[in-house]
N, C-alpha and C positions, 0 to 999 in steps of 0.2 A: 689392280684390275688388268692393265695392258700388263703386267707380266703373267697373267695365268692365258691371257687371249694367245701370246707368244709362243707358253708351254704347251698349249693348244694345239696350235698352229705344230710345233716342232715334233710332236707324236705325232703330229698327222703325215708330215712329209717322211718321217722313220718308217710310218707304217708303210706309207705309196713305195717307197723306195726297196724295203725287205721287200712286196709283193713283185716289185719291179727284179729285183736279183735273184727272187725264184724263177720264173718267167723266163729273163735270160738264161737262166742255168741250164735250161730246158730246149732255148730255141734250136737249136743245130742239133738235136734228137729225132730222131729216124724213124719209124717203126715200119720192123721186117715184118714181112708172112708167110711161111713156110707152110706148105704142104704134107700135110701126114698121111691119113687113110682115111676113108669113109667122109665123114663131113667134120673130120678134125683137122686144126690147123692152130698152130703157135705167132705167137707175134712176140717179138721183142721190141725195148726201149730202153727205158733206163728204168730199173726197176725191177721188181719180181716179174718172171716171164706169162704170159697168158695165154692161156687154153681159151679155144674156142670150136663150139659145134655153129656150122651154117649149113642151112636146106633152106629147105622149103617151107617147113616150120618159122624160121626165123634165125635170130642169133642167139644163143648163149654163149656168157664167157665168166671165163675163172681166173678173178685177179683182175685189177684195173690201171694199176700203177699208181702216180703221181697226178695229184688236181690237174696241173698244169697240162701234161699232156694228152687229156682228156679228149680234145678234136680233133688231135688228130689220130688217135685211139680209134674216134668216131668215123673217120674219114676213112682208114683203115679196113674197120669192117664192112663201109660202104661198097667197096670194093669185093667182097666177101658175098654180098644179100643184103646187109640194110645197115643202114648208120646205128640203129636204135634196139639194141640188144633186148628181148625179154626178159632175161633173168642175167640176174651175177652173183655168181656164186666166190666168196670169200673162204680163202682156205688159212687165213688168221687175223688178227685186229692191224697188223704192219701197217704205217701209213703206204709204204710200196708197194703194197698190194690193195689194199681199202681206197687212195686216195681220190680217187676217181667217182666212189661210191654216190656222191650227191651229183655229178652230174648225170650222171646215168641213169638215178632216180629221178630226180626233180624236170629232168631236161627231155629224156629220152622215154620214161614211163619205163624203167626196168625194176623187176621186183627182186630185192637182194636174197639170199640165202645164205647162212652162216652157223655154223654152232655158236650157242646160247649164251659162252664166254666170251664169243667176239663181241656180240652187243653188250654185251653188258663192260667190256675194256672202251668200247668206242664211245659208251653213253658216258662213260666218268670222265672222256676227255673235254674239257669246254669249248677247245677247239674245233672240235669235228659237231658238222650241223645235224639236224635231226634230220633229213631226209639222206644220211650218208648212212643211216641205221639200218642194220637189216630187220627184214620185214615177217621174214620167217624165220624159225630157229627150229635147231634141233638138239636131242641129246646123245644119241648113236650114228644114225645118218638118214637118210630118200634115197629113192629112186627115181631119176626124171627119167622120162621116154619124149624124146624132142631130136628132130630129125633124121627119124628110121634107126634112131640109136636109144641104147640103153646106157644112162650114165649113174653110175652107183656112187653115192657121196658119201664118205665115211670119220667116222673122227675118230680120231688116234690121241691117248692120253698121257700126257706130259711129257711132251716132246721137247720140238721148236717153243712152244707154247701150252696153253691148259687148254686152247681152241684149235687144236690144229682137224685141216680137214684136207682129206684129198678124194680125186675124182678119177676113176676108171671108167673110159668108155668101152662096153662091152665086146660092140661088135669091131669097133678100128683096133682093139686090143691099146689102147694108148692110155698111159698113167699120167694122171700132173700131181704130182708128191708134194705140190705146195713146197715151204721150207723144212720140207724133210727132207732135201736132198741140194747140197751146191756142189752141182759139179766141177770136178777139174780145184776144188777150193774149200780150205776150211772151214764148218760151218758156224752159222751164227747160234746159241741156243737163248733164249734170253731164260737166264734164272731164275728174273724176274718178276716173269709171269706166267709163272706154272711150268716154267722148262727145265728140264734137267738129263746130265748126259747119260744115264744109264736108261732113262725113260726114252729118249731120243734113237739111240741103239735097240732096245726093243723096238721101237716105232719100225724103224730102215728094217729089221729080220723079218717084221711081221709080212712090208708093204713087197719083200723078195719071195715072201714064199707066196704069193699071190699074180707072179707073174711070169715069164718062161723070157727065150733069149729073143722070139720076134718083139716082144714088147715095145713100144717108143715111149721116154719118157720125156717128160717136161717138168726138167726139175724148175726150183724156186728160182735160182739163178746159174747161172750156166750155160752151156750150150746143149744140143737136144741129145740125149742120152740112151744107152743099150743097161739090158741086165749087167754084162760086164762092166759096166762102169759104174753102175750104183754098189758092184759087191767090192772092189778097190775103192771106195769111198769109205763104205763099211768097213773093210781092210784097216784102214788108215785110223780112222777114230779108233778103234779096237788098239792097235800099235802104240799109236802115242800116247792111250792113256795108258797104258801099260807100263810105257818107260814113264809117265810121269805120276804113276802111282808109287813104282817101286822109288823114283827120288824120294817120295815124301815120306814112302818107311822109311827110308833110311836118315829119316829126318835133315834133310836139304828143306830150308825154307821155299814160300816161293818164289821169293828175290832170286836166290841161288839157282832155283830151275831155270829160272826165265835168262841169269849171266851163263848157263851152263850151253842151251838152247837143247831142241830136239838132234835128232840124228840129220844128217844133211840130206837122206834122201826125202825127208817130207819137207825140202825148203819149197819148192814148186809150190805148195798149196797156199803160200802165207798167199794177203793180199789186201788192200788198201784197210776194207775193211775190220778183217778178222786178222788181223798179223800174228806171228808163231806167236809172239809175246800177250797178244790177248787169250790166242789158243790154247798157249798153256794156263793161262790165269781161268780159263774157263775148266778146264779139265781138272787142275788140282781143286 
């Protein structure tokens, strides 16, 4: 009996302890706010980056990051027009972009919005609570009209994901491409779950021709973006998979691609996350 009370006891302090070195991981996290046009504006942290409309309306925002740094998310917007966002709009199931999703429901009274696939990735997770669930779904996309702005929500299929969504505000002309776009860096796609790189490529040619060179974007991760930067991104994925398709005609394994490495001008892109060595593992 006192050894189950023990092993009791020792999940319990594992668990306080993991929530504790989340927590910390998080405390010396920042979040910027940058200025765009109209009543858009970006915030970064750690995480996928967030779009945000503030008026007079209220807040909406796109993306919420990590649980953790949810108040001061909160605190952020406060700053902004109000701590307590009306709507959040999810542009995939990421926990770096979702994470946030039940305080800003439960806490704040925000109503989520998501393609159909995001719910239904977040509902099979047992981790994530029900009120981090969006509330609305869709299968193409909305329209919101919320602070003298028109924001057109769209999903793009089998991308980053089988959910991917992104958001054009009409009148600031401002994109957030979700993780259809890291700038300056290799991207993530997960194959996962419904992503794949030729889907992903379509995705980026679509969300270009849909936009001109005043545009601002807010990619997934990165810093804040021009058309030229999203089409050297496109550039890039186009490139390497080229050299690492022709390796595998030539039947070089993948081991062999990954000992051989890409060309040295796309070493810039690797990075913690996605290294050349993942990048090609995704590409072949």
């Amino acid at each position: 009996m006192k050894s189950k009370f023990y092993s009791v006891i020792a999940a319990s302090l594992m668990l306080i302890s993991g929530v504790s070195a989340a927590q910390d991981q998080f405390a010396d996290v920042e979040i910027s706010v940058t200025s765009l046009s109209g009543s858009a504006y970006m915030l970064q942290g750690a995480g996928g980056n967030i779009g945000v409309s503030a008026g007079e309306d209220g807040v909406l925002i796109i993306d919420d990051q990590f649980a953790p740094l949810a108040p001061k998310i909160s605190a952020a917007l406060g700053e902004l027009a109000t701590d307590a966002p009306s709507y959040v709009i999810n542009t995939h199931y990421h926990g770096d972009h979702t994470g946030s999703n039940g305080f800003f429901h439960e806490h704040k009274g925000a109503t989520i919005f998501a393609h159909e696939n995001v719910r239904v990735r977040l509902a099979s997770d047992d981790n994530v609570s029900p009120s981090a669930l969006p509330v609305v779904t869709y299968e193409q996309g909305i329209k919101i009209h919320f602070n003298n702005e028109t924001l057109h929500v769209f999903h793009l299929p089998s991308g980053h994901t089988d959910g991917d969504s992104v958001v054009w505000f009409e009148n600031a002309n401002v994109l957030h491409s979700g993780d259809l776009f890291f700038n300056e860096r290799f991207p993530y796609i997960d194959l996962g779950a419904g992503g794949s790189v030729e889907g992903y490529i379509k995705s980026v040619e679509t969300l270009l021709t849909k936009i001109d060179a005043d545009t601002q974007i807010i990619p997934g991760h990165g810093p804040l973006a021009t058309k030229a930067d999203y089409e050297s991104f496109l550039a890039m994925i186009k490139a390497t998979k080229a050299f690492v398709d022709a390796q595998k005609a030539a039947g070089m394994s993948v081991d062999d691609v990954v000992k051989q490495g890409l060309p040295e001008k796309w070493a810039q892109w690797s990075w913690n996350f996605i290294t050349e060595e993942r990048w090609i593992k995704t590409l072949y």
